[in-house]
Backbone as a ProteinNet text record, in pm:
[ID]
protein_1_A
[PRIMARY]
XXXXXXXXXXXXXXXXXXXXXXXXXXXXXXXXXXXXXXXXXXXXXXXXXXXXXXXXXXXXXXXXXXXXXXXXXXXXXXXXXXXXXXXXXXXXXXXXX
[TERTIARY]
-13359.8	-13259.6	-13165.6	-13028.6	-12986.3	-12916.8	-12898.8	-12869.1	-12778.7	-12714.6	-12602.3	-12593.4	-12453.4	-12441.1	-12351.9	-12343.4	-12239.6	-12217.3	-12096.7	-12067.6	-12016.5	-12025.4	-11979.3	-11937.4	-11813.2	-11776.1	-11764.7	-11802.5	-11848.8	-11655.9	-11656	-11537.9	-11516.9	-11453.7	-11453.8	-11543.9	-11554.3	-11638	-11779.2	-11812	-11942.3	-11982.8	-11844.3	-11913.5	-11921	-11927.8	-11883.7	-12061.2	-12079.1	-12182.9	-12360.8	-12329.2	-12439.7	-12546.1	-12591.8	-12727.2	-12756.6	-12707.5	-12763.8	-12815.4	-12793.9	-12814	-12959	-13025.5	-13157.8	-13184.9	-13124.8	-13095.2	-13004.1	-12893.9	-12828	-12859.4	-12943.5	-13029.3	-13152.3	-13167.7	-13283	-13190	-13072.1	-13004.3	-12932.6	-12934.1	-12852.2	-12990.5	-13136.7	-13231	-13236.1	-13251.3	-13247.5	-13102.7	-12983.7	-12874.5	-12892	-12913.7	-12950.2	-13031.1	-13175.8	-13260.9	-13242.3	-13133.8	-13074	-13007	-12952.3	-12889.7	-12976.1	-13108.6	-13188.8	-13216	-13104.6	-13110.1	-13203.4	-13190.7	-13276.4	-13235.5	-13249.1	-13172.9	-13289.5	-13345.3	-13418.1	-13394	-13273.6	-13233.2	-13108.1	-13100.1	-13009.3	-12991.9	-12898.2	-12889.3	-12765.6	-12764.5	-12658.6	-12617.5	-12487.6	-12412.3	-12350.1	-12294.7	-12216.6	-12087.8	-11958.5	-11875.9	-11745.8	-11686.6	-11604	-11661.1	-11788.4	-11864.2	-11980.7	-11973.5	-12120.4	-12236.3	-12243	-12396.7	-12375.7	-12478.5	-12454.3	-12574.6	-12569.6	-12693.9	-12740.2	-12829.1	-12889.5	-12960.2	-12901.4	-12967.7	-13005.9	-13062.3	-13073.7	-13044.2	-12978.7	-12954.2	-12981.8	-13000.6	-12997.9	-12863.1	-12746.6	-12674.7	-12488.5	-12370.4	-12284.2	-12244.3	-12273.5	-12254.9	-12303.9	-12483	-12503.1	-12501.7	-12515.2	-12444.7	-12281.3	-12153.9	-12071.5	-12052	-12175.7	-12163.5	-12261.5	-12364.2	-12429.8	-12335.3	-12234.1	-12136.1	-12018.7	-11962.5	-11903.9	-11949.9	-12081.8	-12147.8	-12140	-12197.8	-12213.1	-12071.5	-11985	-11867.8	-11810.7	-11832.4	-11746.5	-11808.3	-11910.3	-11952	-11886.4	-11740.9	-11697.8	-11774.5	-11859.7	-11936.5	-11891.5	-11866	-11842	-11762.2	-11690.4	-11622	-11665.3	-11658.3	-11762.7	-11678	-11756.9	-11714.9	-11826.3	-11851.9	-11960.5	-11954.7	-12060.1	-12083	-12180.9	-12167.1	-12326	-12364	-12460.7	-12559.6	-12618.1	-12606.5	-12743.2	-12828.4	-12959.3	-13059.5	-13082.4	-13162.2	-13142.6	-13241.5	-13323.5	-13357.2	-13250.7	-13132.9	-13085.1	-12958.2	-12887.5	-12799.7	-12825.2	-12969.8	-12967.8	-13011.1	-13037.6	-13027.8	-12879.5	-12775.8	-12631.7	-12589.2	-12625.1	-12555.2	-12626.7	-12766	-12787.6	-12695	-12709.8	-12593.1	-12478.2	-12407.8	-12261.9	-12241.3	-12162.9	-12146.9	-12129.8
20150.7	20139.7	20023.6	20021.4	19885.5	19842.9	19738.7	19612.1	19599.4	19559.2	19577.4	19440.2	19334.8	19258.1	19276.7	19283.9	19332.5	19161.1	19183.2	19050.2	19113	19058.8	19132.5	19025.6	19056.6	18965	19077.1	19023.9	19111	19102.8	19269.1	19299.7	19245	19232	19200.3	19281.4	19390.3	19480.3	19430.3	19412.6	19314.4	19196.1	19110.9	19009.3	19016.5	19133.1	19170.8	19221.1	19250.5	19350	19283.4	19173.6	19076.5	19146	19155.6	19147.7	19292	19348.4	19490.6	19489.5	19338	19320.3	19374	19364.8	19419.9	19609.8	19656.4	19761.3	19813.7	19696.3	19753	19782.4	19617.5	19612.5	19725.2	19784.6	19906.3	20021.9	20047.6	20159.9	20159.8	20010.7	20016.1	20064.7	20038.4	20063.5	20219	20256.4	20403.8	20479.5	20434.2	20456.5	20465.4	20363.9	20333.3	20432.7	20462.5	20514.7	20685.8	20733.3	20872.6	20884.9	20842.9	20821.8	20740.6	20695	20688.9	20559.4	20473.1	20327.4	20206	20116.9	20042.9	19913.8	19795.2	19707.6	19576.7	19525.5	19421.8	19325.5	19257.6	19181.9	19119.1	19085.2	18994.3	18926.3	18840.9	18689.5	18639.8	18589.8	18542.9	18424.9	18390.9	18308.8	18188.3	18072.3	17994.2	18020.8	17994.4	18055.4	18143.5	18166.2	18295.1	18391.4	18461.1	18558	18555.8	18609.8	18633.3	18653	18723.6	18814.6	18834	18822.4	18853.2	18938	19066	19161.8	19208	19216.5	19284.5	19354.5	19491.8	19614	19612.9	19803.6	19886.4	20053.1	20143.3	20260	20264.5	20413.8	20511.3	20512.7	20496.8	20458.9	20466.7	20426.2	20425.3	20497	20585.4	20671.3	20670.7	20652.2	20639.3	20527.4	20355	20283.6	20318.2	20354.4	20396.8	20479.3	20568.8	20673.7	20584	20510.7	20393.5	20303.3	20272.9	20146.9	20211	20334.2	20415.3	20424.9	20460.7	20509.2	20373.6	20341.9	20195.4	20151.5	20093.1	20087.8	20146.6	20268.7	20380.7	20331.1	20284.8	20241.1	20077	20041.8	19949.9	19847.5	19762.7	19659.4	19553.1	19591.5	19521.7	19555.1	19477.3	19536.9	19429.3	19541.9	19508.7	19475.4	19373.7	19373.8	19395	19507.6	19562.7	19584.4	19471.5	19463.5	19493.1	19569.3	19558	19477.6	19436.8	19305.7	19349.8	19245.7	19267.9	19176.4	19225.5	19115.7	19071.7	18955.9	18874.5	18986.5	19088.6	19143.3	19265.5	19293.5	19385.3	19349.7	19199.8	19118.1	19111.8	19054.8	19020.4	19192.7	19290.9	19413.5	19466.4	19423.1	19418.6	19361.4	19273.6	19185.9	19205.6	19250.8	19296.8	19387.5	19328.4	19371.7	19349.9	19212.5	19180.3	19137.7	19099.8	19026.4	18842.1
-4977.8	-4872.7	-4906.4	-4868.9	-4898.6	-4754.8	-4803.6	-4719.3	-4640.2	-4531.4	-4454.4	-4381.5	-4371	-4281.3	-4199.5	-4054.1	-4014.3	-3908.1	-3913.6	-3803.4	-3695.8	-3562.1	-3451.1	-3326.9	-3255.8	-3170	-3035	-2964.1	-2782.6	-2740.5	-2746.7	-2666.8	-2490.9	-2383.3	-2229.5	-2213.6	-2193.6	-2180.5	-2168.7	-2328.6	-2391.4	-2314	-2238.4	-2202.3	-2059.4	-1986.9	-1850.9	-1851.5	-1936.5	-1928.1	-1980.5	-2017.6	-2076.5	-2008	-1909.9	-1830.1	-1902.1	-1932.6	-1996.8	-2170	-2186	-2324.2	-2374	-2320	-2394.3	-2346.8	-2298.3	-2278.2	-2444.4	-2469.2	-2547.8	-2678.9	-2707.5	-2816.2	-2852.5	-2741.5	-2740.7	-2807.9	-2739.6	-2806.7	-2949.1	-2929.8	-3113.3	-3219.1	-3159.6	-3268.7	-3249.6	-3133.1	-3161.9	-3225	-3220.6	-3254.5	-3411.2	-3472.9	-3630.9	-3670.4	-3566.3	-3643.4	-3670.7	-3561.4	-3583.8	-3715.9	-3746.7	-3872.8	-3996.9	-3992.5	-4101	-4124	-4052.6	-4018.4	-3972.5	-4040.2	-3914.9	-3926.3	-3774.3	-3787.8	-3823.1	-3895.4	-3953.9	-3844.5	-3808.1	-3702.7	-3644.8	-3521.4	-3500.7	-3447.5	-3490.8	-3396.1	-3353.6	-3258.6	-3168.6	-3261.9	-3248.4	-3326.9	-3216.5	-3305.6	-3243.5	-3316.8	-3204.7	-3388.5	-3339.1	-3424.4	-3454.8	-3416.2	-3441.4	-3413.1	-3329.4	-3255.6	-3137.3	-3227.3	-3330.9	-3337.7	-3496.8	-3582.7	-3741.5	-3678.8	-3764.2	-3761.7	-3923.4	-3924.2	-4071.2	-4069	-4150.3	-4136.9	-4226.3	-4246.6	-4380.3	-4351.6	-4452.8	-4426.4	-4551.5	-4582.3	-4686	-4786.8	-4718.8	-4776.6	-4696.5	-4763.4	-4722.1	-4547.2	-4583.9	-4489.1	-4393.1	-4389.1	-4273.3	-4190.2	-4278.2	-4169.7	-4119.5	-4179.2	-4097	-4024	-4017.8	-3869.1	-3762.5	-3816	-3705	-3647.9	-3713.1	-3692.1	-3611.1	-3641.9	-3561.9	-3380.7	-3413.1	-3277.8	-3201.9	-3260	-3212.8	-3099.7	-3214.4	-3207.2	-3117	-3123.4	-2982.3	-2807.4	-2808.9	-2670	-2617.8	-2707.2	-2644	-2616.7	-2625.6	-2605.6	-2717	-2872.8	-2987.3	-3064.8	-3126.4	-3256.7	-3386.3	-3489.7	-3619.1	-3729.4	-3805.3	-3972.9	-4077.2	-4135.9	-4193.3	-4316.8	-4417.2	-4573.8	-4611.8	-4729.4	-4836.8	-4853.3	-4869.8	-4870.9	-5012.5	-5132.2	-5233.9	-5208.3	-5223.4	-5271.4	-5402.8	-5391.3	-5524	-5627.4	-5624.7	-5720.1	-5722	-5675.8	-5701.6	-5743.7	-5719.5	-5815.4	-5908.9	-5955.6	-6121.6	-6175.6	-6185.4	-6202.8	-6279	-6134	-6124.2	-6242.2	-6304.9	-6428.4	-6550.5	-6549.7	-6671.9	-6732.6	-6890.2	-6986.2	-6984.5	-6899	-6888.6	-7015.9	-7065.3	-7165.4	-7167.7
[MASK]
+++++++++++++++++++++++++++++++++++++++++++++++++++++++++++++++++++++++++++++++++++++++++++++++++

């Protein structure tokens, strides 16, 4: 599976709606896991950004239909990267020159 960091800052909506937060956090795991996903964790930020989350999907696709879904219920809007790990960086560079 690989890696996913997504950063996320709480739309009005998001911050109107706090008390439902663990409600929400319940649906983003089932949300992920329709699509093959799963979210390892997340944490609330100080910052520019509310929440860094770290997933894993199968691949491209299905975190952007998780991040989509997600996304479409207005609560957050996302910035979503591949993540390598350090055994799959040095992998990455074998044979550079």
């Amino acid at each position: 599976m690989a890696t996913y960091v997504t950063l996320a800052t709480l739309t009005d909506q998001g911050i109107r709606t706090m008390k439902d937060l663990a409600r929400r956090f319940q649906n983003a795991d089932q949300t992920f896991a329709s699509f093959g996903a799963r979210i390892e964790e997340i944490f609330l930020l100080l910052g520019a950004y509310d929440y860094v989350v770290v997933s894993e999907a199968p691949d491209d696709e299905a975190i952007a239909r998780a991040m989509l879904a997600i996304g479409g219920q207005g609560n957050v809007r996302t910035q979503t990267f591949r993540a390598f790990r350090r055994d799959e960086t040095l992998r990455l560079i074998e044979g550079l020159p």
